[in-house]
C-alpha positions in Angstrom: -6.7 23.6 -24.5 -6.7 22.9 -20.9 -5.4 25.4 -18.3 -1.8 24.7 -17.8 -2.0 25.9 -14.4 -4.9 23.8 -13.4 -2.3 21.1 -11.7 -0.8 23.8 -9.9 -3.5 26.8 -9.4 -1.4 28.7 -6.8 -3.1 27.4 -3.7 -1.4 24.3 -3.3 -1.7 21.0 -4.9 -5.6 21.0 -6.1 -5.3 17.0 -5.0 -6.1 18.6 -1.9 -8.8 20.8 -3.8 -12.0 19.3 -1.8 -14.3 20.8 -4.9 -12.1 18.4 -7.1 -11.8 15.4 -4.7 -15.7 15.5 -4.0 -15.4 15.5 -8.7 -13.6 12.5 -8.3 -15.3 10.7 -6.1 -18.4 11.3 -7.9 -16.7 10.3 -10.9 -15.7 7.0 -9.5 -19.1 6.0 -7.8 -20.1 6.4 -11.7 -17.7 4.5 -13.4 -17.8 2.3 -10.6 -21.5 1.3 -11.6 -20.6 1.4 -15.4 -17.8 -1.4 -15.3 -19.9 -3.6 -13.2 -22.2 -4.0 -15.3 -21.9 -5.8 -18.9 -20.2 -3.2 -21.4 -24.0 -3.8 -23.3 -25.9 -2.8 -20.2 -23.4 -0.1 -19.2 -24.3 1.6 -22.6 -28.0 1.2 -22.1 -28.1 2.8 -18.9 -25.4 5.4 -19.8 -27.6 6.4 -22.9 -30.5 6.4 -20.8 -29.3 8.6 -18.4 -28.0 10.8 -21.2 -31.3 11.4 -23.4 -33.4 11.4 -20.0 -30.9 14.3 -18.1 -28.9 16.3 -20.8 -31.4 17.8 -22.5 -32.8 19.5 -19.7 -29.7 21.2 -19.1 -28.6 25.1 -19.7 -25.7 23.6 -21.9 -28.3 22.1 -24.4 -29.3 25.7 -25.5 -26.1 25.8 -27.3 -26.7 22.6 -29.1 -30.2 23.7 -29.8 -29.2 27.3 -31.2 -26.4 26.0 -32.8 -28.6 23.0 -35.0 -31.2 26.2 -35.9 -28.4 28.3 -36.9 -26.6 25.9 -39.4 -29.1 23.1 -39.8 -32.2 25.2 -40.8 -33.5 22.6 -43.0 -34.2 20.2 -39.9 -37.7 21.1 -38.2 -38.3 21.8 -34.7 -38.5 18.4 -34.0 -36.3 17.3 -35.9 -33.7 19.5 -34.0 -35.3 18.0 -30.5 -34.3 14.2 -31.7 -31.0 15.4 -32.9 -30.2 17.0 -29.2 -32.2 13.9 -27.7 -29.7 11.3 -29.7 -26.4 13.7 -28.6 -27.1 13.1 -25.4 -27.9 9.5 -25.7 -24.7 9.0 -27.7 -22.3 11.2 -25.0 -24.0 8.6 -22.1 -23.1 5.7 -23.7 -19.5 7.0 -24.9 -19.1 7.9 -20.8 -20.7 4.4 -20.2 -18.3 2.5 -22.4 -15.1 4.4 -21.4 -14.3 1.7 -18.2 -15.0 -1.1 -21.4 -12.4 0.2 -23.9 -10.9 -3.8 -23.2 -13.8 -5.3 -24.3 -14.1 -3.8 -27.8 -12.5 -5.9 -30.8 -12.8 -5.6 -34.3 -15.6 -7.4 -36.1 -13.9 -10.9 -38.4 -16.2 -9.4 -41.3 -18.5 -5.9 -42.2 -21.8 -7.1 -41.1 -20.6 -9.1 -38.6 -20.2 -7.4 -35.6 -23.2 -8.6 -33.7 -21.6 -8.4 -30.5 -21.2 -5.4 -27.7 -18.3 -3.4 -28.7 -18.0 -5.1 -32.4 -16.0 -2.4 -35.0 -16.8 -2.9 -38.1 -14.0 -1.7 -40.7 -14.7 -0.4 -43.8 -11.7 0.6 -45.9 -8.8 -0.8 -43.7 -6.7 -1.4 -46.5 -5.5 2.2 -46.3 -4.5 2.1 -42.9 -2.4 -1.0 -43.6 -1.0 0.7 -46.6 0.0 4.0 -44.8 1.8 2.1 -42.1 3.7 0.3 -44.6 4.7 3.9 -46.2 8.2 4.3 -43.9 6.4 7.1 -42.1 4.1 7.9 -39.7 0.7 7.9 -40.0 -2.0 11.0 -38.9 -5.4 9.9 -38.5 -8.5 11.9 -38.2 -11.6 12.2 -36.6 -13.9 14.0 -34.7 -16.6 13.8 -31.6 -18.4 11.2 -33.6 -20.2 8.1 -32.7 -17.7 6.9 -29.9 -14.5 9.1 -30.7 -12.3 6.7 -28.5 -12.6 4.0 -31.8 -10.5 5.1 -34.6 -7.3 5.0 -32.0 -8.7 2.0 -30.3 -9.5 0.3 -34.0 -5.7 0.9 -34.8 -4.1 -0.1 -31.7 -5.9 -3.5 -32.4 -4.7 -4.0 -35.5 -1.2 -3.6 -34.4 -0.2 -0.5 -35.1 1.9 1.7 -32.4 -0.6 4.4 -31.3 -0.3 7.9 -29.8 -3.3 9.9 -28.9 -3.4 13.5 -28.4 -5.7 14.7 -26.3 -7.1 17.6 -24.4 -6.4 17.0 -20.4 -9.5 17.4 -18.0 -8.9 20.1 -15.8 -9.6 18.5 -12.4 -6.2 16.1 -12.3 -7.7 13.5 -10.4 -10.7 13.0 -13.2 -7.8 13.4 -15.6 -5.9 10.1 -14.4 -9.2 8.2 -14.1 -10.2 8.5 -17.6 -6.7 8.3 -18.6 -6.6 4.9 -16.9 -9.3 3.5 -18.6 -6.9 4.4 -21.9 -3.8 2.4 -20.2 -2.4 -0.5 -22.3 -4.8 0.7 -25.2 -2.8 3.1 -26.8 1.1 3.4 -26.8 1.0 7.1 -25.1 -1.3 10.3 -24.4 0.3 13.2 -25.7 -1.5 16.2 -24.1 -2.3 19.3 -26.0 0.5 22.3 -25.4 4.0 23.3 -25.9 5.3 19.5 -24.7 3.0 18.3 -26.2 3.9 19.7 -29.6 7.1 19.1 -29.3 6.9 15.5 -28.6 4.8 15.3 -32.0 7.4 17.1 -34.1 9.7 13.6 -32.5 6.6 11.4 -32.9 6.4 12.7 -36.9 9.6 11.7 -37.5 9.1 8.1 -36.4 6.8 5.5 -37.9 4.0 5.8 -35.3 0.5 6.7 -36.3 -0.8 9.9 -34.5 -4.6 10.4 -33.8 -6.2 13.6 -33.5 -10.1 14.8 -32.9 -9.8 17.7 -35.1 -13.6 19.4 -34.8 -13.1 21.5 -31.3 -12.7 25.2 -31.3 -8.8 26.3 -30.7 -8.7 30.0 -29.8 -4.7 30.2 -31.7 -6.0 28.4 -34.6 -6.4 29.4 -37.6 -10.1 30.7 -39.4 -11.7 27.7 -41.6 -14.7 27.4 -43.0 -17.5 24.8 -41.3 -21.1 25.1 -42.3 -20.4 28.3 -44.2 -18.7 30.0 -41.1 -15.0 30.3 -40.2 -14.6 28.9 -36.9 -11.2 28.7 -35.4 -9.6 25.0 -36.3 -6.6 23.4 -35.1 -3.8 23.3 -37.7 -1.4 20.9 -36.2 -2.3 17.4 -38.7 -2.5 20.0 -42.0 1.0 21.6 -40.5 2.9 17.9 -39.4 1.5 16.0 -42.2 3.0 19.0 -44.9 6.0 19.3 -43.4 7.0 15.2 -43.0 5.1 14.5 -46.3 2.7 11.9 -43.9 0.3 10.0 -45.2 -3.6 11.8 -43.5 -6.3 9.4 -42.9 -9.6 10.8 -42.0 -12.1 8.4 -41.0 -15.8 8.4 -39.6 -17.1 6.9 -36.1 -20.6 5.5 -36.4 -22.8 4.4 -33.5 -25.0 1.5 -35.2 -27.2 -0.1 -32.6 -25.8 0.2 -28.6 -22.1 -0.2 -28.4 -21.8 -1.5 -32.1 -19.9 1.1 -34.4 -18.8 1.4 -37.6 -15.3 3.1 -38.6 -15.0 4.0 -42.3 -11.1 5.1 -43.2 -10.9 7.1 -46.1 -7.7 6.9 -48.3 -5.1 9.2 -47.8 -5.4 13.0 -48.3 -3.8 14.5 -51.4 -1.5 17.0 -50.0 -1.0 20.2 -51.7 2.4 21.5 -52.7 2.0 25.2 -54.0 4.5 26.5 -52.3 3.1 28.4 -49.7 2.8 26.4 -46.7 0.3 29.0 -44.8 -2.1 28.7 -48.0 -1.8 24.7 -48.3 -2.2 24.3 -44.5 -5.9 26.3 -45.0 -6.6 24.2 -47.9 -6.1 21.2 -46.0 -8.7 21.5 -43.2 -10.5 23.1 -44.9 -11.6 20.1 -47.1 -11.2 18.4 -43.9 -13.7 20.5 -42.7 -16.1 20.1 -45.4 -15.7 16.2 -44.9 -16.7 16.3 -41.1 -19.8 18.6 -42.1 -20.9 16.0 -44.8 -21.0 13.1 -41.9 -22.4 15.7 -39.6 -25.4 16.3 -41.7 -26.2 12.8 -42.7 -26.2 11.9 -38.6 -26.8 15.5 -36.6 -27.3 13.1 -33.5 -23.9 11.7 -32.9 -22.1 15.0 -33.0 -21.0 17.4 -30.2 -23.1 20.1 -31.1 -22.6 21.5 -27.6 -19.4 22.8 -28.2 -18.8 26.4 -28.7 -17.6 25.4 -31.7 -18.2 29.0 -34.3 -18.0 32.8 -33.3 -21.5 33.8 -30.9 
């Protein structure tokens, strides 16, 4: 969760923070660069920059440690091109972001060709779930280019809200969320408004899209890669309570900025009785689904996050 303070930090507005106004500008000079160029280029050199920097950094110990410790079948270098393809794959996403406009979903599966083509595989149940009455939770996790699944729905026409974990520098915050404006119905920021304003959304007939693979400290203890690491319960908990269809689908970086989103069918939802006990059962085979994608393409996931217990 971000710090709720970190708009207000007790010295003042941090607008006039200059460590976060040089962040910003630095920011901007970046993204700057990025949307001039074509959204194909942008990726190039944002994946370049990416697999050529990032794993030279302290912060790719973790990813290294962490790929030893729960991928021990991969070999040493093996575990290199996995933190080598990360990084490629979190400098295109950060390439792409000012280029969110110039995605569109591919006519046919095959046939996106073109930069920023999403291919759909399995559609039909996001069509059927937003038929249901209700709304709709959809899934994911820091996958391929985790900006798609919303994106992909927004496009086909369905009212979107996103919820989302807000930078801590403001001024980063409302550039990145301004490359998201008029591409999703609303942010809804992680934190007690924020959860409030999903209990409103879940009684409505908007779809909801959560990245649900990021430690939360108030979470609860699920098993991922054979280790409980603390999950955030809030789709199991929303879609239990409102009876909501759950959608869990998989971002896939093909070749540059061509991805492929495959939408599984809705989540059986237990009804035991015992809502703690369903809620665990929940993610927890949503947990074992995101490990399953994980393994079969260790380079397009976040392995940098301080995801399990040191």
């Amino acid at each position: 969760m971000a710090d709720d303070n970190a708009r207000n930090d007790g010295n003042g507005d941090p607008r006039r923070s200059l460590r976060y106004r040089l962040e910003n500008l630095a920011a901007r000079l970046g993204f700057g660069l990025f949307a001039l160029l074509p959204l194909a280029a942008a990726s190039a050199l944002g994946g370049w920059l990416g697999r050529t920097v990032g794993p030279h950094l302290a912060v790719s110990r973790r990813a290294r440690s962490n790929l030893e410790r729960f991928m021990p079948e991969l070999d040493q270098r093996q575990r290199r091109q996995a933190v080598r393809e990360l990084w490629d794959n979190l400098g295109r996403v950060t390439a792409e972001l000012p280029h969110l406009n110039d995605f569109h979903i591919a006519e046919t599966a095959g046939a996106g060709s073109a930069a920023g083509a999403i291919e759909l595989r399995g559609v039909e149940h996001v069509h059927a779930a937003n038929q249901s009455g209700r709304a709709v939770m959809l899934i994911g996790a820091h996958m391929g280019n985790w900006e798609v699944q919303a994106l992909a729905n927004f496009l086909l026409g369905y009212e979107t809200h996103v919820v989302y974990r807000a930078a801590n520098n403001p001024l980063f915050d409302d550039l990145v969320r301004s490359f998201r404006k008029g591409l999703a119905d609303a942010v809804v920021p992680k934190g007690a408004a924020g959860a409030r304003r999903l209990m409103k959304l879940a009684r409505g007939t908007v779809s909801i899209g959560m990245l649900v693979d990021q430690k939360m400290n108030d979470g609860i203890a699920v098993p991922f890669f054979g280790v409980p690491a603390m999950t955030a319960p809030a789709a199991a908990q929303l879609a239990l309570r409102f009876k909501l269809p759950l959608i869990v689908a998989r971002c896939e970086r093909l070749e540059g900025s061509r991805f492929r989103l495959t939408i599984l069918p809705p989540m059986a939802l237990p009804d035991s009785g015992d809502r703690n006990a369903d809620v665990l059962e929940v993610m927890t085979a949503i947990n074992r689904t995101l490990e399953g994608w994980i393994r079969e393409r260790p380079g397009q996931w976040l392995w940098v996050h301080r995801r399990w217990p040191d």
